[in-house]
N, CA, C and O atoms as a GROMACS GRO file, in nm:
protein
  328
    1UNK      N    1   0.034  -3.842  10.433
    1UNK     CA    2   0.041  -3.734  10.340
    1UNK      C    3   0.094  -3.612  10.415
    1UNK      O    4   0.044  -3.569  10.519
    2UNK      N    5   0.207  -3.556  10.349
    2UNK     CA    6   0.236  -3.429  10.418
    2UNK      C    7   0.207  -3.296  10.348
    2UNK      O    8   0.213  -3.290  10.225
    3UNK      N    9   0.174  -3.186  10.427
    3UNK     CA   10   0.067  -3.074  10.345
    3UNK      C   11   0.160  -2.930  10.336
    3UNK      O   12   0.130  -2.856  10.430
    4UNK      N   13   0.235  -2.889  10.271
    4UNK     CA   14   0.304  -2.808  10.299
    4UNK      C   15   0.302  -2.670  10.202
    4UNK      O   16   0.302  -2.666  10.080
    5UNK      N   17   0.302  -2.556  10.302
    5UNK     CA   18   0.254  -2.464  10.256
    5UNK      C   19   0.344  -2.326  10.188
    5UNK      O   20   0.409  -2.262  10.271
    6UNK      N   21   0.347  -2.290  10.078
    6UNK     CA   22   0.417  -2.232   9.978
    6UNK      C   23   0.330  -2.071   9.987
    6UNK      O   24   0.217  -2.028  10.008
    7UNK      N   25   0.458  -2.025   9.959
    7UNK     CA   26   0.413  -1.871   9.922
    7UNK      C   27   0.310  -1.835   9.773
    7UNK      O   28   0.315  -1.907   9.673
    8UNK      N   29   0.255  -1.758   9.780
    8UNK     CA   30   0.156  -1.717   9.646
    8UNK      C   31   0.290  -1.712   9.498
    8UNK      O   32   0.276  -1.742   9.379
    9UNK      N   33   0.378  -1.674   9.553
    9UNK     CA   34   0.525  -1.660   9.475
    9UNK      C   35   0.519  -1.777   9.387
    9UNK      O   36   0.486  -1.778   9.269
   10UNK      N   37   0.546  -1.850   9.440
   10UNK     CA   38   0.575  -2.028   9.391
   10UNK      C   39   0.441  -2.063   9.348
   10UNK      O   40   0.436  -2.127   9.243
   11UNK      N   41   0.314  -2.032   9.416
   11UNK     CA   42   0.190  -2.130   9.404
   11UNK      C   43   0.088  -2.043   9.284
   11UNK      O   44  -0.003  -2.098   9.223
   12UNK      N   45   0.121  -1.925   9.270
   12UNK     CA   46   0.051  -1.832   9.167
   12UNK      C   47  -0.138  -1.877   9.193
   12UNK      O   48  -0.182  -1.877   9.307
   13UNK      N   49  -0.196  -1.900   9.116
   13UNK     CA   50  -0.336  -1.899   9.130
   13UNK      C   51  -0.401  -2.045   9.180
   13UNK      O   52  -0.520  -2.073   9.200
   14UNK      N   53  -0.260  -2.144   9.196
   14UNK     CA   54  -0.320  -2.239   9.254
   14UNK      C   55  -0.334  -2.291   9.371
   14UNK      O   56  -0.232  -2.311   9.437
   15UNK      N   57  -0.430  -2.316   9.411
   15UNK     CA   58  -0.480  -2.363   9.563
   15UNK      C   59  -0.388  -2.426   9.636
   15UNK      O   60  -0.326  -2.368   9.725
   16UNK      N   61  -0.366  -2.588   9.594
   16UNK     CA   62  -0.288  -2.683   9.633
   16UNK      C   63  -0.304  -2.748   9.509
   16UNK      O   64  -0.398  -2.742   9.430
   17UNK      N   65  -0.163  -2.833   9.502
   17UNK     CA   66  -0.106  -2.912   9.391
   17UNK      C   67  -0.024  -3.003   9.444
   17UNK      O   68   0.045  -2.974   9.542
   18UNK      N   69  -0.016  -3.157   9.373
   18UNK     CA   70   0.069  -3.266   9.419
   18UNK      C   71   0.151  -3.331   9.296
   18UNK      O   72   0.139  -3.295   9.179
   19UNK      N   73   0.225  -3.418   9.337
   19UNK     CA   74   0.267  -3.478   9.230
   19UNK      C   75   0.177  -3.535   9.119
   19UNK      O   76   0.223  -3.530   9.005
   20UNK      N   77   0.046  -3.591   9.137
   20UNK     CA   78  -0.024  -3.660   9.002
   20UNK      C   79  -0.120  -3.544   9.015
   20UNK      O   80  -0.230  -3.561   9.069
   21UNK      N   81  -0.086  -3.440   8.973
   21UNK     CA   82  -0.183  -3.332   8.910
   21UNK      C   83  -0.112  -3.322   8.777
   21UNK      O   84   0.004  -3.298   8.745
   22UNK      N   85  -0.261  -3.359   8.692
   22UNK     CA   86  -0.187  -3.350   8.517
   22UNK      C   87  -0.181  -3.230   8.484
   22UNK      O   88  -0.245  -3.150   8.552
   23UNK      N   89  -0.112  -3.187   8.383
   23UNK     CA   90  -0.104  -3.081   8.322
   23UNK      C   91  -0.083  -2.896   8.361
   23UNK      O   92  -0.121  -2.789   8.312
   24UNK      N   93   0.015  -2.952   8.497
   24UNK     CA   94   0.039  -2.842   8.603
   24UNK      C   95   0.162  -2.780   8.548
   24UNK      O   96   0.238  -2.838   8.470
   25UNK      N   97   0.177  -2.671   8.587
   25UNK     CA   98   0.316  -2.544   8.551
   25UNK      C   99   0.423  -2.666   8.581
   25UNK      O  100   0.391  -2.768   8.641
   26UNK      N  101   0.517  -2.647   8.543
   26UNK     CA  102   0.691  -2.673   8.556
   26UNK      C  103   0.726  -2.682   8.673
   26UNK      O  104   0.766  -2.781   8.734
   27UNK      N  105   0.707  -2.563   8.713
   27UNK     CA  106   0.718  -2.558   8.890
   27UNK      C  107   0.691  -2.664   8.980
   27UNK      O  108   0.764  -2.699   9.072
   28UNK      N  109   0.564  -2.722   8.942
   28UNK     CA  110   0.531  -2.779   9.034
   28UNK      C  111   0.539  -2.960   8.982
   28UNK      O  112   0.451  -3.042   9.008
   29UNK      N  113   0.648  -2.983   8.918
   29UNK     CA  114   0.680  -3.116   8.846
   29UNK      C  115   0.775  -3.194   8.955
   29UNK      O  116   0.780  -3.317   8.957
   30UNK      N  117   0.843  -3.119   9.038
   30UNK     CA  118   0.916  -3.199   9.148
   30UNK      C  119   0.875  -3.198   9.288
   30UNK      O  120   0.953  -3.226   9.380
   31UNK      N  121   0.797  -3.177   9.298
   31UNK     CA  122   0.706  -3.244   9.415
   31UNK      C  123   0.720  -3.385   9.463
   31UNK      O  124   0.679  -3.479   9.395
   32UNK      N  125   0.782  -3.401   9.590
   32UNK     CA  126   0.791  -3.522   9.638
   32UNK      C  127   0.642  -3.607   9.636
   32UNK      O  128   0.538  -3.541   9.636
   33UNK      N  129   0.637  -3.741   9.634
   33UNK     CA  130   0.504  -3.809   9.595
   33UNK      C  131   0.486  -3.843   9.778
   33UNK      O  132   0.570  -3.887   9.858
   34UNK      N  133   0.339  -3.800   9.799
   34UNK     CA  134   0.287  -3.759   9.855
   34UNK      C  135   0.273  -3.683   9.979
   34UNK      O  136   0.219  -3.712  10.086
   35UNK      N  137   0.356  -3.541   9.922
   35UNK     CA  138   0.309  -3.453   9.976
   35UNK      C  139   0.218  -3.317   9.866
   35UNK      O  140   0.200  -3.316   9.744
   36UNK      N  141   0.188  -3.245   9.943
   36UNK     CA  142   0.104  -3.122   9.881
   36UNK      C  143   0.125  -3.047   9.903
   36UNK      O  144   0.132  -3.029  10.024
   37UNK      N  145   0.156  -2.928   9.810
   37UNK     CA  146   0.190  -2.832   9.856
   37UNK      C  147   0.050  -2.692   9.832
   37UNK      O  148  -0.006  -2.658   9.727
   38UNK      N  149   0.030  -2.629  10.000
   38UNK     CA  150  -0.064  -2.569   9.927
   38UNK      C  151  -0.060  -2.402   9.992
   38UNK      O  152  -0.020  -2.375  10.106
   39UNK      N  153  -0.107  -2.305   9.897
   39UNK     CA  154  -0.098  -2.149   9.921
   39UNK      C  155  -0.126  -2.126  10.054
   39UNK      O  156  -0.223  -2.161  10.121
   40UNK      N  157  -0.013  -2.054  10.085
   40UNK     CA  158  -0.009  -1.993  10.220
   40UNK      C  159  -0.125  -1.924  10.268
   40UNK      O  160  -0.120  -1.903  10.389
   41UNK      N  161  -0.249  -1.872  10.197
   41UNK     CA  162  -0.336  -1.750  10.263
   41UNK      C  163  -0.455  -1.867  10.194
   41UNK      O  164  -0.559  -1.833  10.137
   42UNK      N  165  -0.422  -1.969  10.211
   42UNK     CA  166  -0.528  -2.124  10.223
   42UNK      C  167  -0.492  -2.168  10.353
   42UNK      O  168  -0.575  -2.202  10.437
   43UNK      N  169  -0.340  -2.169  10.374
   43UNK     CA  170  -0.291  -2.244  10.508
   43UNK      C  171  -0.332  -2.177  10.559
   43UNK      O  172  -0.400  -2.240  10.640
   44UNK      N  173  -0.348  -2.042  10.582
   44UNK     CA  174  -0.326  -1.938  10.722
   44UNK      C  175  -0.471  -1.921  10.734
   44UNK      O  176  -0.498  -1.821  10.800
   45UNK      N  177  -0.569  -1.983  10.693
   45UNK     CA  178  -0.750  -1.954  10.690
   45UNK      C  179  -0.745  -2.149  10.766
   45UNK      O  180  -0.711  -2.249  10.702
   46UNK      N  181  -0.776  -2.145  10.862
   46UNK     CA  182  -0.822  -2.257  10.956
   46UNK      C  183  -0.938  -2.315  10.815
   46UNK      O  184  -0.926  -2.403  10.731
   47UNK      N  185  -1.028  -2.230  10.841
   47UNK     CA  186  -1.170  -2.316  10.744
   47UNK      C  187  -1.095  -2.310  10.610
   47UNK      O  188  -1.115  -2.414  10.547
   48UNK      N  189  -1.023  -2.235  10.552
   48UNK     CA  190  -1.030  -2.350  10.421
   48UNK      C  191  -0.921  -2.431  10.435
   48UNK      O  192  -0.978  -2.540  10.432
   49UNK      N  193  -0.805  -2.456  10.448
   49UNK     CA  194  -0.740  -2.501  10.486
   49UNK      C  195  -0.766  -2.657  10.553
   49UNK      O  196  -0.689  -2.753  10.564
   50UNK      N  197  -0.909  -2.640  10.593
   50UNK     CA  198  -0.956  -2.783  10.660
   50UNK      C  199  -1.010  -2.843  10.508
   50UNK      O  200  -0.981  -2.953  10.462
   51UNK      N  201  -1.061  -2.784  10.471
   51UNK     CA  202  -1.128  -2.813  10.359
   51UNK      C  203  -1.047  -2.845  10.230
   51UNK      O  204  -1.077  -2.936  10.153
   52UNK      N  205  -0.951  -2.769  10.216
   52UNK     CA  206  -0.834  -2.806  10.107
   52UNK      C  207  -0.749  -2.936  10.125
   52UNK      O  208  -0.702  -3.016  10.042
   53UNK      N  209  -0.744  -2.928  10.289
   53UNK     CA  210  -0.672  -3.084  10.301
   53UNK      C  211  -0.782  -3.208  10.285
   53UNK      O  212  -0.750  -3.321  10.247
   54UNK      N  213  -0.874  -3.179  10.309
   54UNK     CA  214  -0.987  -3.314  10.299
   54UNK      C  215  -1.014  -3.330  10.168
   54UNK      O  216  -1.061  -3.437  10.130
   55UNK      N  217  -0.992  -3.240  10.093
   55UNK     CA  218  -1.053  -3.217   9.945
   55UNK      C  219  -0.906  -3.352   9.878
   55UNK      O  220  -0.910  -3.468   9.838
   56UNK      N  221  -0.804  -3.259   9.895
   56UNK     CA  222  -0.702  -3.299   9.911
   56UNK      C  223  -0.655  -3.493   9.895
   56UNK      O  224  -0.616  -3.569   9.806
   57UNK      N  225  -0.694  -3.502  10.060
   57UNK     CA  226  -0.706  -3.669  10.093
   57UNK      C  227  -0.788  -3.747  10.044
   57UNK      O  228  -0.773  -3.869  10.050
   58UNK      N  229  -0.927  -3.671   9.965
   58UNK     CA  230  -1.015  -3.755   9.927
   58UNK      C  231  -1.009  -3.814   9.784
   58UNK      O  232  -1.078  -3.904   9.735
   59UNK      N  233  -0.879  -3.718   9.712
   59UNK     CA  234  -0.876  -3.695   9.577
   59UNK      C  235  -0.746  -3.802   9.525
   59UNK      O  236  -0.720  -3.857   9.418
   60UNK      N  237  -0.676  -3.797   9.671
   60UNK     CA  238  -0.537  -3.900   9.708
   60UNK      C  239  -0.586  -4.040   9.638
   60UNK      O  240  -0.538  -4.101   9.543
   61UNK      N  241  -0.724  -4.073   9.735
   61UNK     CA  242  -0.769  -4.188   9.804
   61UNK      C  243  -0.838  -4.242   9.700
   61UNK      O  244  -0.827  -4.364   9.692
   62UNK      N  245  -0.940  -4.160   9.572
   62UNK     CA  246  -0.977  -4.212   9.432
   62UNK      C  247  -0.863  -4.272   9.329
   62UNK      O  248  -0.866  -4.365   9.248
   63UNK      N  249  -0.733  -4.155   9.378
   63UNK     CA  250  -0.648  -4.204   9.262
   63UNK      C  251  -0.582  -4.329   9.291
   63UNK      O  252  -0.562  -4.414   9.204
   64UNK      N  253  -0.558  -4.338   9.379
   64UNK     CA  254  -0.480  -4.458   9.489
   64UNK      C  255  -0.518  -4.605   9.502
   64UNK      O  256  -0.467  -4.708   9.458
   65UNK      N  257  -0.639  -4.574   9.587
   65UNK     CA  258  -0.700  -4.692   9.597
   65UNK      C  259  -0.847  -4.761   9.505
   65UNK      O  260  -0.888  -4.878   9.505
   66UNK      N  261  -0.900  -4.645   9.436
   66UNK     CA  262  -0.990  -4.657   9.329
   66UNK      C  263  -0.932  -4.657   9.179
   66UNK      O  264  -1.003  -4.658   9.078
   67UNK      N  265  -0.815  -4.657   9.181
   67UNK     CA  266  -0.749  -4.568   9.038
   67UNK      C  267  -0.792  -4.531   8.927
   67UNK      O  268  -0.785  -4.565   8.809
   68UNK      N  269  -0.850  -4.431   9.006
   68UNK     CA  270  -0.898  -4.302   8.920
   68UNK      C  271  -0.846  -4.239   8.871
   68UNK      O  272  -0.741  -4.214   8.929
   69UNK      N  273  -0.869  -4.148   8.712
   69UNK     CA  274  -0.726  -4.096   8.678
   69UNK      C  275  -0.769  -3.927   8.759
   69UNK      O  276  -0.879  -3.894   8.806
   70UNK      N  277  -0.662  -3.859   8.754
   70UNK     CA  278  -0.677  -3.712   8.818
   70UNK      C  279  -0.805  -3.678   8.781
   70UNK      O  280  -0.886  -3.682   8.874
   71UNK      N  281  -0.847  -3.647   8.677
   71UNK     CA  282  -0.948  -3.554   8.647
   71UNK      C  283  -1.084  -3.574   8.737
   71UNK      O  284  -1.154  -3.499   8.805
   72UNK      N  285  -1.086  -3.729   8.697
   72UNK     CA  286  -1.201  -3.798   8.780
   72UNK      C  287  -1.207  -3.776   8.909
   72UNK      O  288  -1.310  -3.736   8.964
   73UNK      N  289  -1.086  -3.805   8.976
   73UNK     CA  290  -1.080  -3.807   9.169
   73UNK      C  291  -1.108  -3.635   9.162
   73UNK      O  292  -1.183  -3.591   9.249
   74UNK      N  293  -1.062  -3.561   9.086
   74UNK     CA  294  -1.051  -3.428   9.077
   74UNK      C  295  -1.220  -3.356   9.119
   74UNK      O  296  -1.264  -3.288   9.212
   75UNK      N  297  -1.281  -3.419   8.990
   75UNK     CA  298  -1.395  -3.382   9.021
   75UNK      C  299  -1.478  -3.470   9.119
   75UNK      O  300  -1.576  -3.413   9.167
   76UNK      N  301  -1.456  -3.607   9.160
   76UNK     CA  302  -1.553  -3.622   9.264
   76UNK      C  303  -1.498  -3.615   9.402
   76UNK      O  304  -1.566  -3.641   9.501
   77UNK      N  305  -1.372  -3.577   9.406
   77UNK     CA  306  -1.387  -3.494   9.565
   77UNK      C  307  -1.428  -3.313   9.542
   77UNK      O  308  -1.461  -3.239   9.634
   78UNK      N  309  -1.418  -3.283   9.441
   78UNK     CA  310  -1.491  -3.142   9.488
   78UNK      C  311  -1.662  -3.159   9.475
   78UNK      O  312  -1.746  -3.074   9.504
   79UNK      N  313  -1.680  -3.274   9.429
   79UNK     CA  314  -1.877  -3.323   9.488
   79UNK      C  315  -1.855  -3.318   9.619
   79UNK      O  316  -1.961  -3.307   9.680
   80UNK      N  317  -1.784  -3.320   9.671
   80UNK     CA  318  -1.786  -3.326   9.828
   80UNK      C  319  -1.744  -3.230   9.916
   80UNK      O  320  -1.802  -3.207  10.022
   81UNK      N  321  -1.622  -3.158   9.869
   81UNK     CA  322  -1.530  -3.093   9.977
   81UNK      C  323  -1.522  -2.971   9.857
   81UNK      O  324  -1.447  -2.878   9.889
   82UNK      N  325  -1.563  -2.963   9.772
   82UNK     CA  326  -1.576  -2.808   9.682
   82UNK      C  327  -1.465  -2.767   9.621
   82UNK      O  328  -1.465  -2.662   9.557
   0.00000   0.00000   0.00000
């Protein structure tokens, strides 16, 4: 997974976003499949930033290998990683 980090410009109020996030802005519809792209003043904070990518990988890993649909992996990696 590659994690790549976007200005507030492009990312507006959202954290991080990937390709199978349902019902996301326009913007963020061509996103290469699997990477993430996530707000720069998330990247540039070590602690959340650790936390956004684990949140992140864990949410990958429901849809992926559990196939879970978004909402679901959505909410049970933030049971974990917030």
């Amino acid at each position: 997974m590659k994690f790549v980090p976007k200005p507030k410009s492009i990312m507006g109020d959202w954290i991080a976003v990937h390709s199978r996030v349902v019902h996301c802005p326009i913007q963020f519809k061509h996103i290469p499949w699997g990477t993430v792209w996530i707000r720069e003043d998330i990247w540039n904070s070590p602690v959340r930033r650790y936390h956004t990518i684990k949140h992140e990988e864990l949410e990958y890993h429901y849809m992926e290998d559990l196939k879970l649909s978004y909402p679901e992996a959505h909410r049970r990696a933030n049971l974990i990683w917030g």
